[in-house]
N, C-alpha and C positions, 0 to 999 in steps of 0.2 A: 703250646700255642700261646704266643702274648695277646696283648689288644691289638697291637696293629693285623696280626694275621685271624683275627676274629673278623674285622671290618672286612677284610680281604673278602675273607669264607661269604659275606654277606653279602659280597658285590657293592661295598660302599667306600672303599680306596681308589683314589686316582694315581696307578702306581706310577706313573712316570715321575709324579717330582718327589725322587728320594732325597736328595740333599736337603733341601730349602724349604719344601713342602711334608715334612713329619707334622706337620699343625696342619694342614688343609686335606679336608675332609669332603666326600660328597655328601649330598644331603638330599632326600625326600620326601616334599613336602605336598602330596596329595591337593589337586584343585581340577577335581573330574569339568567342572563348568568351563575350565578352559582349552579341553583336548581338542575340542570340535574345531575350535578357531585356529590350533595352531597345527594340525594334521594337514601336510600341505603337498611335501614331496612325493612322486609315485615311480616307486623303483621298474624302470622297464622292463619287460623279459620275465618277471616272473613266474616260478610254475605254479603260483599260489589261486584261489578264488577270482573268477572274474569280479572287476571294481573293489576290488581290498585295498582299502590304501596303506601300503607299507609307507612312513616317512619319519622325518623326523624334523625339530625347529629348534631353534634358540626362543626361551620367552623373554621371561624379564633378568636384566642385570643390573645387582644392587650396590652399589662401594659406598662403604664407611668408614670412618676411622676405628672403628674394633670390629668390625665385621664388614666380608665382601660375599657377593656369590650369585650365580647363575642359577638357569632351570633350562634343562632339555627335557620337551616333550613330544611324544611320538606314539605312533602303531604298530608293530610286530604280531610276527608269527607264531605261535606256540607250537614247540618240539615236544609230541608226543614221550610221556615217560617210559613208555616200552620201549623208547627207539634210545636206551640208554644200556650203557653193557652191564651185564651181571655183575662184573666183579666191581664196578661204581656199586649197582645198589647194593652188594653185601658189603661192602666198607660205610656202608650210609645204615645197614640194620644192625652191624658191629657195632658202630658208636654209640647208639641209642641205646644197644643194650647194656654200656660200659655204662651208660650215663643211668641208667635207672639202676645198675648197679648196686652204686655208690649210697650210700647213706643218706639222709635228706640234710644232715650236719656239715657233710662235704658239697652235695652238692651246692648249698648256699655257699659256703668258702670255696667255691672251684672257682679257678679263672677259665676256665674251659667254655665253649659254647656247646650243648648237645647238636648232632644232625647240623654239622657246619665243616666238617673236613676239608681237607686240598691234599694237592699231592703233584708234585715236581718231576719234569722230565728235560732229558737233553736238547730234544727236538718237540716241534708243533706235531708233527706227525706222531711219532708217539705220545703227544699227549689226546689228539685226536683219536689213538686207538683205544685209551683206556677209557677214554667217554662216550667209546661208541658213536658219534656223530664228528660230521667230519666237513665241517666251515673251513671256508677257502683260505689262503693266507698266502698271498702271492710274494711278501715280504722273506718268505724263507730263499726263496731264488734269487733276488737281489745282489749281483756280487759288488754292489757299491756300498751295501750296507753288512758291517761287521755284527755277529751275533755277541750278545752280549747277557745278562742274567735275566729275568722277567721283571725286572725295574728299573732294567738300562741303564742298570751300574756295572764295571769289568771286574773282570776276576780278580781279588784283591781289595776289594771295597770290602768294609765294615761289616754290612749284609751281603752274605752271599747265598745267594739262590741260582737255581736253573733256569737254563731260559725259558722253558714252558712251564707256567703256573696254572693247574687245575681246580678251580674250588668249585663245589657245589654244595645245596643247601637243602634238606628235606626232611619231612615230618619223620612223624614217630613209628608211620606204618611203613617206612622204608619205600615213601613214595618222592621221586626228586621236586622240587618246586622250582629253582633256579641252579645253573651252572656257567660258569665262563672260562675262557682260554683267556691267556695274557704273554706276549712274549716281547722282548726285550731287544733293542739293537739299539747302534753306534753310528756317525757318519762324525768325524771326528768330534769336538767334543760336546755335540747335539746327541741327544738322546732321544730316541724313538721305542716308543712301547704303543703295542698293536693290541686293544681287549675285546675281544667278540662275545655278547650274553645272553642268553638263553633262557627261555621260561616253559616253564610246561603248563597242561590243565591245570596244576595243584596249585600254581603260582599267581594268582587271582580270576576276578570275572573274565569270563573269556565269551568271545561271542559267539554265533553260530559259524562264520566262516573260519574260525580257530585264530581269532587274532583276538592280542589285548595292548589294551590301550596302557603307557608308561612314562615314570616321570622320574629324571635322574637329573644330576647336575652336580656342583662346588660349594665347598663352602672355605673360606680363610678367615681367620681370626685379626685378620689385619687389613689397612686398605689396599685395593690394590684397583689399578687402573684395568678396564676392560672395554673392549668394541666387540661387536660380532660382523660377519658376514656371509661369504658361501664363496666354494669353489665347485665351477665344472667337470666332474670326474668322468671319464671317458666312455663309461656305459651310458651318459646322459644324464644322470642327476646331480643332483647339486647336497654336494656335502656343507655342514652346519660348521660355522667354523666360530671359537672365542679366542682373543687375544689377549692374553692377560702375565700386566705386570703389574707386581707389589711392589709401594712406593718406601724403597729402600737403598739402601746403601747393599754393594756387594750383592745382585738380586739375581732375577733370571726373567729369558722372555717363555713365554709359554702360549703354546697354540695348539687346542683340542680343534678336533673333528670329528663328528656324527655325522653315517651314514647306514643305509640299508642297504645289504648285499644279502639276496635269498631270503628277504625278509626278516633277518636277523641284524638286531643292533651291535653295527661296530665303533667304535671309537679310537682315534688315532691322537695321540699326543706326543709333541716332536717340544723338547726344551732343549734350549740353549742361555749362554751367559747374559746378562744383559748388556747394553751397549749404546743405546738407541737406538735411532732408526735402521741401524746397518745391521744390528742380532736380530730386529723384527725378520729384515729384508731376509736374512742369514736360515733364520730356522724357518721362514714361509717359504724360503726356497725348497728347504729337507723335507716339508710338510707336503708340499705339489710334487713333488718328483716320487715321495709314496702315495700319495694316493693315484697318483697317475699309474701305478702297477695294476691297479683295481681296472683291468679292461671289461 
């Protein structure tokens, strides 16, 4: 496992931008005093506690000349760890015990992280089956969109991965704390990757109706121009959307999207080349037409 698939295992990679993006990072920067304000969306329909608010928001966006980045804050559901399959949590008490192992001489010299595994499958469905929990993903029936590796590179790119990437993350007592699905597709030469994440009790305060409050986002080491806004998604809410492009030569446009489905945070990010205003128009098009699968 290098660094890149450590961040992965942590849920702190935004895999869609493989090529241009090996430097851009997300980042979590804890600021409980602002959940309250920015908890806004209410996912309709679901079978969660009456008045939970599942949602999610765009806060602040920062561009610098050495530094740019976002903050998505929101409310989720927490997936019971028992509602996780055996053979996840004995791959999660096997590594811990590889990791104590080891000598305390290696473990300082490991590149390894303990209790951070992943694990690659050909389809979402069987990566759903070895997690045990089984988030929607209507992007697999899509026949507009070509399946492609879990970072929305083709087969024959540099990295090659499967299209479904499984990482989860948990203690020492072989209890999960976080896990996510991530999977990869094509609409010519736009890239789409779909990341759905998951938290359990172990995975911080959690309240009495089984939600917690979370805070994710971007980070670039360079500047890069960014707006936010929202789109309409057909069960009624309104997905969080950032458009961002880095003020370069040879670049690319990029457009995330945050939404609650089942009370679990998904994100949808759709790159394409840059161009102007016609690769914005280009990839918001790829961007609306997936999430418009989310009935």
């Amino acid at each position: 496992m290098n660094g890149r698939d450590l961040l992965e295992a942590l849920g702190q990679v935004d895999g869609a931008l493989v090529e241009a993006a090996e430097s851009r990072r997300p980042c979590r920067r804890p600021r409980p005093w602002l959940l309250a304000a920015c908890i806004c969306l209410v996912l309709a329909g679901t079978a969660c506690a009456v008045g939970t608010l599942w949602g999610v928001q765009i806060g602040e966006l920062s561009t610098g000349e050495e530094e740019s980045s976002y903050s998505v804050y929101g409310t989720v559901r927490t997936v019971p760890d028992a509602n996780f399959s055996q053979e996840l949590h004995q791959i999660l008490e096997d590594d811990w015990a590889d990791w104590w192992a080891k000598s305390l001489p290696e473990r300082m010299l490991s590149s390894t992280l303990p209790g951070a595994p992943y694990r690659e499958y050909e389809t979402w469905v069987e990566g759903t089956a070895f997690l045990g929990v089984e988030p929607a993903n209507p992007l697999e029936e899509a026949d507009w969109l070509e399946r492609a590796a879990s970072d929305g590179t083709l087969e024959g790119a540099q990295m090659v991965m499967k299209h479904c990437r499984v990482s989860f993350r948990g203690n020492e007592n072989g209890r999960v704390e976080t896990a996510s699905l991530r999977a990869g597709y094509r609409s010519g030469d736009i890239r789409v990757t779909l990341r759905v994440e998951l938290r359990t009790e172990y995975a911080g305060e959690t309240a009495g109706d089984g939600s917690q409050d979370i805070e994710t986002g971007a980070v670039w080491p360079e500047a890069v121009n960014m707006t936010s806004n929202s789109f309409a998604m057909p069960d009624g809410q309104a997905a969080a959307l950032v458009i961002s492009q880095p003020r370069r030569e040879d670049s690319y446009v990029s457009i995330d999207a945050y939404f609650i489905r089942d009370g679990l945070l998904y994100s949808l990010d759709v790159v394409g080349p840059d161009g102007g205003d016609e690769a914005v128009a280009a990839v918001r098009a790829v961007l609306e037409q997936a999430l418009n699968c989310f009935e």
